[in-house]
C-alpha positions as CSV (number, residue, x, y, z in Angstrom):
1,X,11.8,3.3,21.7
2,X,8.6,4.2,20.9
3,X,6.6,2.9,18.1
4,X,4.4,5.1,15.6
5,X,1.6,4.0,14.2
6,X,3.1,0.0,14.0
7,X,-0.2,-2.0,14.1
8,X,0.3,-5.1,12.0
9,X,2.7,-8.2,12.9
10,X,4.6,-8.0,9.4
11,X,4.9,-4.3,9.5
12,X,6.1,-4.8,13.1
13,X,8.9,-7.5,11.9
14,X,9.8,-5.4,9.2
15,X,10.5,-2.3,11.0
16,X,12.1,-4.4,13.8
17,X,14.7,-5.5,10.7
18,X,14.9,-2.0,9.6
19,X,16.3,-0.9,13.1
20,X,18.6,-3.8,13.4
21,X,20.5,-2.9,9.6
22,X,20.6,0.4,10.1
23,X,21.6,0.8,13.5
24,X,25.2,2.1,12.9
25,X,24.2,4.4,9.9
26,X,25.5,7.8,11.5
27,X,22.1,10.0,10.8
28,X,20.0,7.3,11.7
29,X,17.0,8.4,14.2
30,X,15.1,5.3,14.1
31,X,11.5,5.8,14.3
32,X,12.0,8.8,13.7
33,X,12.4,8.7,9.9
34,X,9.0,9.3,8.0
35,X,9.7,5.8,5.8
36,X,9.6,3.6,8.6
37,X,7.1,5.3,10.5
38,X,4.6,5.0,7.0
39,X,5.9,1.0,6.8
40,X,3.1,-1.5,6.7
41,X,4.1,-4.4,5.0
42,X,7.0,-6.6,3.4
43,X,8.2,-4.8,0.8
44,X,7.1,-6.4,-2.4
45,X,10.9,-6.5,-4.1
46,X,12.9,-7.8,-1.2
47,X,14.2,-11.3,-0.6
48,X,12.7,-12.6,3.1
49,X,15.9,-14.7,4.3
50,X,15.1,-15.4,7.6
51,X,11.7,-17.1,9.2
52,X,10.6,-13.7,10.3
53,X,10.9,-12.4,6.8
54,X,9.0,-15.4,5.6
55,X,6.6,-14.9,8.2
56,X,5.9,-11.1,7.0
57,X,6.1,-11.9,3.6
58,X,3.2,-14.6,3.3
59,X,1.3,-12.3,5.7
60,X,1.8,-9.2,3.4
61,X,0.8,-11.3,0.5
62,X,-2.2,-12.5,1.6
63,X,-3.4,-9.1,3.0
64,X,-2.6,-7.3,-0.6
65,X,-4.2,-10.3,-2.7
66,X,-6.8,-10.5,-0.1
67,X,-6.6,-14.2,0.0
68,X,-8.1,-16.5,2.7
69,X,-6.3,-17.2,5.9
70,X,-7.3,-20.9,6.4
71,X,-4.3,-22.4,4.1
72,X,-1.9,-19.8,5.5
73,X,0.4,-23.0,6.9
74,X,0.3,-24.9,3.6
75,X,0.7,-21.3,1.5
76,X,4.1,-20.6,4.1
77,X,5.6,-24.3,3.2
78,X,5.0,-23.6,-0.5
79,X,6.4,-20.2,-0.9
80,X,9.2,-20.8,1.3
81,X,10.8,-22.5,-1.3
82,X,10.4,-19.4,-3.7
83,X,12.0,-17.2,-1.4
84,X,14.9,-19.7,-1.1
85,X,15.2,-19.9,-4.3
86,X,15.6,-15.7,-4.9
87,X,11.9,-14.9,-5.5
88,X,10.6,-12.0,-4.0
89,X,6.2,-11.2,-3.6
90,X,6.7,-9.1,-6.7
91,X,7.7,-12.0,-9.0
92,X,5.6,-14.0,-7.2
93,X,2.0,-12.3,-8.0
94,X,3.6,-11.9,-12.1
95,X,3.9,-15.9,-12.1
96,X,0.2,-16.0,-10.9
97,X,-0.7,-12.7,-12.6
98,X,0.5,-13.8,-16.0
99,X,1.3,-17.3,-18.4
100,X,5.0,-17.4,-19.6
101,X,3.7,-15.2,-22.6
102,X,3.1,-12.6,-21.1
103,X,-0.8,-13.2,-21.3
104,X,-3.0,-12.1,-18.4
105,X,-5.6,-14.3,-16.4
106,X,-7.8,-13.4,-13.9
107,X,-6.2,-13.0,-10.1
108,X,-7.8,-15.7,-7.7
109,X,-9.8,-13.0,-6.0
110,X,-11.1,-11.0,-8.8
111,X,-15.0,-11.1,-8.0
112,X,-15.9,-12.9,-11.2
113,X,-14.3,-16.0,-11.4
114,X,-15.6,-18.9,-9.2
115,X,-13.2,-21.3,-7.8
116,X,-13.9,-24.3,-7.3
117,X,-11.1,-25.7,-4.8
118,X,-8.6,-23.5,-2.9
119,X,-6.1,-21.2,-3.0
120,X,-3.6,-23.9,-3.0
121,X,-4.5,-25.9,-5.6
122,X,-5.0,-22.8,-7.9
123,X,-1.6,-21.7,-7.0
124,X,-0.2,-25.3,-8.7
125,X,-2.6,-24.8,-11.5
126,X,-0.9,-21.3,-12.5
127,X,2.7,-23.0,-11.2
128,X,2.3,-26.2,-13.9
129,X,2.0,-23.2,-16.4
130,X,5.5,-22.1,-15.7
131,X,6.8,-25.6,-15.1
132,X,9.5,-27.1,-18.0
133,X,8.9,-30.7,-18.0
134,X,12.1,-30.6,-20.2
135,X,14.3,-29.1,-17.6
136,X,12.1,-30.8,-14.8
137,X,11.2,-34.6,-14.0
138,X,9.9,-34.0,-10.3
139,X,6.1,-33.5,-9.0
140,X,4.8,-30.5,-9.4
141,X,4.1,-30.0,-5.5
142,X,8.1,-29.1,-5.8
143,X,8.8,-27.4,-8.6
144,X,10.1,-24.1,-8.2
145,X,10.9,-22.2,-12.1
146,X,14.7,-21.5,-11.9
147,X,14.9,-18.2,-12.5
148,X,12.8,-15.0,-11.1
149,X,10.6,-13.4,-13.3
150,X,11.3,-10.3,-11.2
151,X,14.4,-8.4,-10.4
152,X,14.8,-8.4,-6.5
153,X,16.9,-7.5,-3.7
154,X,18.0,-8.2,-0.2
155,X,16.6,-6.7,2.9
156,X,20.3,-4.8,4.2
157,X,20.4,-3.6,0.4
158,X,16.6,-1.9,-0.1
159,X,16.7,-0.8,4.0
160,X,19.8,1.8,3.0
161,X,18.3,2.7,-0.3
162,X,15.3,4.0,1.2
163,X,17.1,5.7,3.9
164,X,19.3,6.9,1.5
165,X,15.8,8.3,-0.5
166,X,13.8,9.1,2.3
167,X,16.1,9.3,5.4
168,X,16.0,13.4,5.7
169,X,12.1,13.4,6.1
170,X,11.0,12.8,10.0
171,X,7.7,12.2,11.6
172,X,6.4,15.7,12.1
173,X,9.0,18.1,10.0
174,X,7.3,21.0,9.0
175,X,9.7,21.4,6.5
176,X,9.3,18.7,4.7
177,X,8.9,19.3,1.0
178,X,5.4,19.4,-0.3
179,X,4.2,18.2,-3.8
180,X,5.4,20.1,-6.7
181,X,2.3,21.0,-9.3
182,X,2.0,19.1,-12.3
183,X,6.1,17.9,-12.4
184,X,6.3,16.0,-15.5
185,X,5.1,12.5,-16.4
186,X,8.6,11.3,-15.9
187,X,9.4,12.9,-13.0
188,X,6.1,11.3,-11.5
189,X,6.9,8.3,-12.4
190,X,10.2,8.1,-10.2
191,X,8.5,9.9,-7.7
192,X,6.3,7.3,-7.1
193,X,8.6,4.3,-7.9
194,X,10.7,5.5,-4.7
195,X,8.2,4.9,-2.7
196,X,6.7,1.9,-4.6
197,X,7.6,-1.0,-2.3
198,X,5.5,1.2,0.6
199,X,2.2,1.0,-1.6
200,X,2.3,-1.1,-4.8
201,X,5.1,-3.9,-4.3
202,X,3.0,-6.3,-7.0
203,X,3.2,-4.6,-10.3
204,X,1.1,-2.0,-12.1
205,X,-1.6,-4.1,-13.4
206,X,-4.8,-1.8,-14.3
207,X,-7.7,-1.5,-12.3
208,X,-10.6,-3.8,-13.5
209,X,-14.0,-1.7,-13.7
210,X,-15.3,-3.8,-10.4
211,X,-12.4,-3.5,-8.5
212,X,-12.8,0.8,-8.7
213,X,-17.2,0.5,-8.7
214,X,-16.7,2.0,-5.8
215,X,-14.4,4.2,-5.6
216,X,-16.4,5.8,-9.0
217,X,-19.3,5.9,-7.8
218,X,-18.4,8.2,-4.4
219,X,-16.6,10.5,-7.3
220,X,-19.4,10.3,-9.2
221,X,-22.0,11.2,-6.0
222,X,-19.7,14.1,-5.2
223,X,-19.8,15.8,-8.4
224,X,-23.5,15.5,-8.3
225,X,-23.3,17.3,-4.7
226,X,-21.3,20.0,-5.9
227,X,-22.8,23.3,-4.9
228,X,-24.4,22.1,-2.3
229,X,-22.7,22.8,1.1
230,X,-19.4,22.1,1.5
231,X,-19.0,19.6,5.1
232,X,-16.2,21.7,6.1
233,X,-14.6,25.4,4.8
234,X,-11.7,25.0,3.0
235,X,-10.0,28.9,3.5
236,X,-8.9,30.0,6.7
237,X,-11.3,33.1,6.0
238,X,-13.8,30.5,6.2
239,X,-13.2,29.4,9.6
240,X,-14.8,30.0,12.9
241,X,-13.9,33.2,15.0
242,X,-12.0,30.6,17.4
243,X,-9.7,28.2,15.3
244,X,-9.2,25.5,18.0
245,X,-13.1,24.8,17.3
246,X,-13.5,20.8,17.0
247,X,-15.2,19.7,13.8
248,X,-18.8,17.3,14.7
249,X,-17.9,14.2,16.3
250,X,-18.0,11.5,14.0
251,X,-16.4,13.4,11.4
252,X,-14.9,10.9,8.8
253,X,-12.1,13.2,7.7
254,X,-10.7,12.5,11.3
255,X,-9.0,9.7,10.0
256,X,-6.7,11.8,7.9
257,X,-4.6,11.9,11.1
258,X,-3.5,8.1,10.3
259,X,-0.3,8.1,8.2
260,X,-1.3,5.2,6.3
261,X,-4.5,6.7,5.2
262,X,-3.4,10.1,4.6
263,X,-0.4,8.2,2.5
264,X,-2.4,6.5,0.3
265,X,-5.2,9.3,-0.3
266,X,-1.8,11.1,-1.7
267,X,-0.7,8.4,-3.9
268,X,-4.4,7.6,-5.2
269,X,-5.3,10.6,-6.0
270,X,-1.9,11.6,-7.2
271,X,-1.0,9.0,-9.8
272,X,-1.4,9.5,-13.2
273,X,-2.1,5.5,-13.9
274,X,-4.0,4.4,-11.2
275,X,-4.4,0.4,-10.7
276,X,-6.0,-1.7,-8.5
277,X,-3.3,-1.6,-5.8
278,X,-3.8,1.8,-5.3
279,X,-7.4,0.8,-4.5
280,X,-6.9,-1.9,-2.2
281,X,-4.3,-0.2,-0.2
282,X,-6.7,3.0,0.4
283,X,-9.0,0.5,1.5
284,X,-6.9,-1.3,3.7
285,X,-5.7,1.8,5.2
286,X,-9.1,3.1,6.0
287,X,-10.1,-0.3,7.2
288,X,-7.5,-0.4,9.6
289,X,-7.9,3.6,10.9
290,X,-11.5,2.5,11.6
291,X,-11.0,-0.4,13.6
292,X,-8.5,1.3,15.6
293,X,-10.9,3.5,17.2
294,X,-9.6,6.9,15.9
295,X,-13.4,7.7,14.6
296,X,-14.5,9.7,17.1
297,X,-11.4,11.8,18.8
298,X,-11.3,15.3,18.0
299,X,-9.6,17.6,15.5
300,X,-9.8,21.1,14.7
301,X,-10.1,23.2,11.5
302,X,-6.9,23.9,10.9
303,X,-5.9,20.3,11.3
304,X,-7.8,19.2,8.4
305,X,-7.3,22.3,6.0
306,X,-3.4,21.1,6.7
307,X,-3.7,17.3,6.3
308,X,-6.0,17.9,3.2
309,X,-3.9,20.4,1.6
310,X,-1.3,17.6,0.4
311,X,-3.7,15.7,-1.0
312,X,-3.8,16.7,-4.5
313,X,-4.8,15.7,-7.7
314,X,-1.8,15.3,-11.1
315,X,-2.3,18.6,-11.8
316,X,-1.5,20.1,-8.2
317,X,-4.4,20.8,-7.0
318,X,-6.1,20.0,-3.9
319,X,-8.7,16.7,-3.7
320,X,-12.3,18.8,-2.4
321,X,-13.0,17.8,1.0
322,X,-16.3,16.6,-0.2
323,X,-14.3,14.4,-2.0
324,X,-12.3,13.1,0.6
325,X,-15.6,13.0,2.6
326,X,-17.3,10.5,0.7
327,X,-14.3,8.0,0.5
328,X,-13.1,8.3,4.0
329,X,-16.9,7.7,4.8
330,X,-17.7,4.7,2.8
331,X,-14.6,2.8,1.1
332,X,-14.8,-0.5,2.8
């Protein structure tokens, strides 16, 4: 069977797992199915059970948090006792993320605060605030809090609920729905918490003014260069005589061919509270389109108008190709 657009080794377990529970569901088409095919990472609310899921997990983890690699061994032996214990990445990043009061503290990798020793040593630092000496009389290298902070769920479970969800859209259906304009703020909400272990499995914390610099200041640069001349014509009208003429080479919005990038363009510029995950999973995406070397290959006018067409902002309308433009061209 062949893959689509599976480039990672976690996204390449998890799919793997995917095919393997759902293998005697009676519509199932595999790879086929638009979910799987946009999969890149454990999902942030499952269980891992198995040393493959453990193995995506930590991997997913560290990509999201963008945490150093070099304690990845250590970081494995210490989170595999969470995920034996029922905690999923979701309840994970809140133990870190947050003190038993609900107060907030700065993520390891926020750009401001300095660390002076590792990620493993700051990860027992945030544990000992959750630890109960009362209940606990072990070191703290071993401690594990009793009880999830997050609701979570096993793999077999979340696999048929998002077939269940998203099973009737396939790679390439034409007839797929397309967004409904401005549906209301609840209907958004559950919109997007469908599809919520895809792109933002580790909460809804808020975006910290560094962490969106600069994705503001491309927005910012674009209204500046509005009435200017638009990179490419948005109406068909607009187009060349011959509509199979190739946009220049080079052409950023190229890389709105890549599911993961044309994914999370949709659900950045379509949320209503955006955070920081949103952020760092455009980025990611992009990252990732670049480096595989899809820069460069060529697509036609109507391509884009299409792909950019479902990119819209809250309100229903379309993101300007300008705008799309800038970040496809400089979010690193």
């Amino acid at each position: 069977m062949t893959q689509i657009g599976i480039v990672t080794l976690d996204a390449r377990i998890v799919v793997k797992e995917i095919l393997a529970v759902l293998r005697h569901v009676p519509d199932f088409r595999g790879e086929q199915h638009l979910w799987i095919a946009n999969t890149r990472e454990w999902p942030g609310k499952v269980i891992p059970s198995t040393d493959d899921h453990i193995d995506a997990a930590v991997l997913t983890l560290i990509s999201r948090a963008e945490w150093p690699r070099t304690e990845i061994r250590d970081l494995t032996r210490l989170l595999t006792r969470f995920y034996q214990a029922g905690w999923c990445n979701d309840a994970i990043v809140h133990l870190l993320d947050r003190d038993p009061d609900g107060t907030r503290v700065p993520p390891f990798n926020d750009g401001k605060t300095k660390h002076d020793s590792g990620l493993l040593p700051y990860f027992r630092r945030r544990l000992n605030k959750w630890r109960d000496t009362e209940l606990h009389s072990g070191h703290d290298d071993d401690y594990v809090p009793p009880t999830p902070v997050r609701r979570a769920v096993n793999f077999a479970d979340w696999a048929h609920r998002m077939h269940a969800v998203h099973g009737a859209q396939l790679v390439g259906d034409p007839t797929r729905p397309r967004p409904t304009p401005n549906p209301p703020p609840s209907t958004r909400r559950h919109r997007y918490d469908n599809y919520s272990d895809q792109v933002n499995p580790y909460g809804t914390r808020r975006v910290t003014a560094l962490e969106m610099l600069a994705v503001t200041r491309l927005l910012q640069q674009d209204a500046r260069s509005r009435g200017g001349p638009t990179p490419i014509p948005v109406a068909p009208s607009e187009w060349p005589a011959d509509t199979s003429h190739r946009l220049p080479p080079g052409n950023m919005l190229v890389l709105l061919r890549d599911r993961a990038v044309h994914h999370a363009l949709r659900q950045f510029f379509g949320a209503t509270d955006r955070d920081h995950w949103h952020t760092r999973a455009l980025r990611t995406a992009i990252t990732r389109a670049k480096n595989s070397g899809l820069v460069g290959r060529p697509i036609t006018y109507p391509e884009v108008a299409e792909l950019a067409a479902t990119i819209t902002k809250p309100d229903g309308t379309p993101v300007p190709h300008t705008t799309l433009t800038f970040i496809l061209d400089r979010a690193r």
